[in-house]
FIPALUM-694938 format. One record per residue (C-alpha): residue number from 0; residue in one letter; x, y, z. Coordinates in steps of 0.02 Angstrom, whole numbers, plus 50000, padded with zeros to 5 digits. Example, Ala and Ser with C-alpha at 12.3 -4.5 7.8 and 13.67 -1.06 7.14 Angstrom:
2
NODE,0,A,50615,49775,50390 $
NODE,1,S,50684,49947,50357 $
***
This chain:
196
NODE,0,X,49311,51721,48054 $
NODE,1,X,49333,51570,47965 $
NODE,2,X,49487,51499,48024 $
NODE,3,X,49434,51526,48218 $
NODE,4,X,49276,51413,48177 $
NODE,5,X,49378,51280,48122 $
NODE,6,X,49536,51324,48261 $
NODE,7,X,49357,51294,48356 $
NODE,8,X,49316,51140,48285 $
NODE,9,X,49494,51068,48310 $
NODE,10,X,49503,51100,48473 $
NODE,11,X,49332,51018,48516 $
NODE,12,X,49391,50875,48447 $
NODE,13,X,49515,50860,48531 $
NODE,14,X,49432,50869,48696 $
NODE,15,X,49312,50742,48636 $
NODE,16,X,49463,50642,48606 $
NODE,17,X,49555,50649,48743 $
NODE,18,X,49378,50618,48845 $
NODE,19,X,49345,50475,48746 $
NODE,20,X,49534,50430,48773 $
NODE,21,X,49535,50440,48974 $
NODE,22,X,49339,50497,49025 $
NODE,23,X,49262,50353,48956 $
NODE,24,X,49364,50210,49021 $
NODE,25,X,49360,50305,49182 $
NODE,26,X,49173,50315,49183 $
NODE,27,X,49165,50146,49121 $
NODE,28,X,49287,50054,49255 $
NODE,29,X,49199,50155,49412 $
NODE,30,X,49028,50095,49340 $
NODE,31,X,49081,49891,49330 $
NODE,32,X,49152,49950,49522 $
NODE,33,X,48990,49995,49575 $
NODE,34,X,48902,49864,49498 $
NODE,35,X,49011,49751,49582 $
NODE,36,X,49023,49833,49750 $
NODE,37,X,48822,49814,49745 $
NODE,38,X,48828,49634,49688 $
NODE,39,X,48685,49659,49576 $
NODE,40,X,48683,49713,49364 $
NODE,41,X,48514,49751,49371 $
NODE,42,X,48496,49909,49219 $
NODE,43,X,48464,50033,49380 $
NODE,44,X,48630,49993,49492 $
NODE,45,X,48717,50019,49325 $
NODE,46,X,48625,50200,49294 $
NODE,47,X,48668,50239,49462 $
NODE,48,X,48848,50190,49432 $
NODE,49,X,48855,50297,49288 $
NODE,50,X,48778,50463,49381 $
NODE,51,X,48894,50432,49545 $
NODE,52,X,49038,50412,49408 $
NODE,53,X,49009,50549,49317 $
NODE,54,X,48988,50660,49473 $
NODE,55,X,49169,50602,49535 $
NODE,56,X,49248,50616,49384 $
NODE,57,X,49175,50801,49363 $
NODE,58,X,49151,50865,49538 $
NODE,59,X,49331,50781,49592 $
NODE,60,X,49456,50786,49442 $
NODE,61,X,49604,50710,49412 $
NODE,62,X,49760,50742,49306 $
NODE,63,X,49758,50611,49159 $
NODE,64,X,49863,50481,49195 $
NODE,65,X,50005,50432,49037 $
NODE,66,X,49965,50284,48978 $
NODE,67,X,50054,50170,48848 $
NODE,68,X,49979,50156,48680 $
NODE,69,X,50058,49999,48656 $
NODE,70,X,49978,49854,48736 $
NODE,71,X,49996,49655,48683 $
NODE,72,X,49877,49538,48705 $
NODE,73,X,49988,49401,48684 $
NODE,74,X,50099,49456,48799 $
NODE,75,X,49944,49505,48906 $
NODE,76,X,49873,49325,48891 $
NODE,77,X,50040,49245,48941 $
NODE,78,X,50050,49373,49099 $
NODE,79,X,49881,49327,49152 $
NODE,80,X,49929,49127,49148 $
NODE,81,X,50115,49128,49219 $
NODE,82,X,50051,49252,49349 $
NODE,83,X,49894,49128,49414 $
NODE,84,X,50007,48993,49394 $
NODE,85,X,50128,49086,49522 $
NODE,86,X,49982,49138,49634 $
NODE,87,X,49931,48944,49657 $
NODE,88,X,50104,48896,49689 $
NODE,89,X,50141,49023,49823 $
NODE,90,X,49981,48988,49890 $
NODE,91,X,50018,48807,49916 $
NODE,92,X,50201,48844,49962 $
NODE,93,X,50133,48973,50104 $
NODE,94,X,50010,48850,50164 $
NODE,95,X,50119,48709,50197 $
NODE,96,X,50265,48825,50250 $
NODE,97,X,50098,48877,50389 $
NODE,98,X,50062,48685,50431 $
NODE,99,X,50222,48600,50427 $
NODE,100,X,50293,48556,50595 $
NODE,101,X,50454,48647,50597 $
NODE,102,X,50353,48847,50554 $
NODE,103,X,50447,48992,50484 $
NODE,104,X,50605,48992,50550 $
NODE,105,X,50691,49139,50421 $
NODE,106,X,50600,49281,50354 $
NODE,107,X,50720,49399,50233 $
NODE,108,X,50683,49605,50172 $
NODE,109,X,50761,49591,49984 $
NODE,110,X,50795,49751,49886 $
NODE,111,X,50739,49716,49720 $
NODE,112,X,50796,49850,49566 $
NODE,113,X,50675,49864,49442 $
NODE,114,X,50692,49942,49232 $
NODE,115,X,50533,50037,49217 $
NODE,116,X,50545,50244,49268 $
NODE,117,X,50359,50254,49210 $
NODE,118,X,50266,50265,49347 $
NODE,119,X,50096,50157,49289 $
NODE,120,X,50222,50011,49238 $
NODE,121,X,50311,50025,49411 $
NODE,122,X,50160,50031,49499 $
NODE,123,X,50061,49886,49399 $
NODE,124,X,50214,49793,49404 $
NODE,125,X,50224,49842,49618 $
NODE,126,X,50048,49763,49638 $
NODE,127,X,50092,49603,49518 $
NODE,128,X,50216,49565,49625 $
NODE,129,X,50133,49611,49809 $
NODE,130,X,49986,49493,49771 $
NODE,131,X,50079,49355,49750 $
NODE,132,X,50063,49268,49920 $
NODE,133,X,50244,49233,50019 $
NODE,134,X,50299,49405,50014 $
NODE,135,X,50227,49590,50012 $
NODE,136,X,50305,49751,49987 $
NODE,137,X,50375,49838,50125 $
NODE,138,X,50425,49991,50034 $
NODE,139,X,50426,50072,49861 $
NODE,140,X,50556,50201,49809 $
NODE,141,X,50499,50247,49637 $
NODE,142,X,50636,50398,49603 $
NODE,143,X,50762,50241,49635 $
NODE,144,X,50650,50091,49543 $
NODE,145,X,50669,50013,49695 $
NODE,146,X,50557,49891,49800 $
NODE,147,X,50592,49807,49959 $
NODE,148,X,50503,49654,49989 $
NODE,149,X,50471,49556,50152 $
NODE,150,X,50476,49363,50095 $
NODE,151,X,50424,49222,50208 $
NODE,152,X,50522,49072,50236 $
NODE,153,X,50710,49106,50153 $
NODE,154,X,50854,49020,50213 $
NODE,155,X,50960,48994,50104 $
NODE,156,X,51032,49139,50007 $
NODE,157,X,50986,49041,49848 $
NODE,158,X,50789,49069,49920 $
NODE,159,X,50821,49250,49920 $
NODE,160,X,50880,49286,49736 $
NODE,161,X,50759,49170,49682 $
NODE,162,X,50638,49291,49751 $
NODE,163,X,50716,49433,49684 $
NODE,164,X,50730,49342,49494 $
NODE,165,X,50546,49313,49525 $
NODE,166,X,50504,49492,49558 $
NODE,167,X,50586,49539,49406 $
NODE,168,X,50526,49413,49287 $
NODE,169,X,50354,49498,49341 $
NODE,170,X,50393,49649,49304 $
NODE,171,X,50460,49603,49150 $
NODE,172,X,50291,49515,49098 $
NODE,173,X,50213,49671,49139 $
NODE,174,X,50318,49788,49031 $
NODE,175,X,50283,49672,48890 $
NODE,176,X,50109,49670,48890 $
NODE,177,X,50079,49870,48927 $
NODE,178,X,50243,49935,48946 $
NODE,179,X,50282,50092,48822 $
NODE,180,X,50439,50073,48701 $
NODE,181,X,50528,50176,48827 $
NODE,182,X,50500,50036,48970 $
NODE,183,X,50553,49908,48827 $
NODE,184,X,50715,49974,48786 $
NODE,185,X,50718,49991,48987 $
NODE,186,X,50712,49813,49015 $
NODE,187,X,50823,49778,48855 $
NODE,188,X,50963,49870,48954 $
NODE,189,X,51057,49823,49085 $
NODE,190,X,50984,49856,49275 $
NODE,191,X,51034,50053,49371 $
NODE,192,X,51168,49987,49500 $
NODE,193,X,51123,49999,49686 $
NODE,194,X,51190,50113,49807 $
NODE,195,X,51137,50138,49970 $
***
């Protein structure tokens, strides 16, 4: 009798682990969504955002996703800067590649290879790299690691694996700051070779 109370008590929790684990950030990120969807943190958009939360995270579940337990905030820090600082250069480049005289005269599709298998660090790393103005993602293969990217204005060939460095230099920013030790020792070895 004994031992089932506390097989019981170990199992609750547990479940109050794991929900404080993935429930609560859940819960938490679809309440700031709402708030900001709303425009307005007044204490009653942000009770509403915590009822219509918890009614989509109950009445709709979804698997938990695997995340990393490692996560740097150095590394996250440096992300965050190189990244803007890439975002306002591309801007600029796109905009004057837009108003100069002579227009777009080469577009490229690059296949770019990526290290991570996981699929959160693939796709955070897929976004990093699609918001990044010049270029966009044209398809993801994630059984492959592979991404092909539509970049504006390349060319020169140097233009395209410039692209295709830059792609991976995000991804590698990425893996540091929230990558697990598996996408670590990933990117520490050497890239899958292509085939077609």
């Amino acid at each position: 009798m004994s031992t089932d109370r506390a097989t019981r008590r170990i199992t609750n929790a547990r479940r109050i682990a794991v929900a404080w684990r993935y429930d609560v950030p859940l819960v938490a990120g679809l309440t700031v969504l709402w708030a900001l969807l709303w425009g307005s943190w007044t204490p009653l958009t942000l009770l509403c955002g915590v009822v219509v939360a918890l009614l989509v995270t109950q009445l709709l579940p979804l698997p938990p996703v695997p995340l990393s337990a490692r996560f740097s905030v150095l590394h996250a820090l440096r992300f965050l800067v190189v990244w803007s600082g890439l975002v306002v250069a591309a801007s600029f480049r796109v905009a004057w590649v837009a108003f100069r005289p002579r227009g777009v005269r080469r577009s490229s599709i690059v296949l770019v290879q990526l290290h991570s298998t996981s699929e959160m660090t693939f796709t955070l790393a897929t976004v990093a790299i699609s918001l990044v103005p010049g270029s966009y993602v044209a398809d993801v293969d994630l059984r492959r690691r592979r991404l092909l990217l539509h970049v504006l204005d390349t060319e020169r060939p140097e233009q395209v694996a410039q692209e295709r460095r830059l792609a991976l230099r995000i991804e590698a920013m990425v893996i540091r700051a929230l990558g697990s030790r598996q996408d670590l020792s990933e990117l520490a070895g050497p890239l899958p070779e292509v085939t077609r």
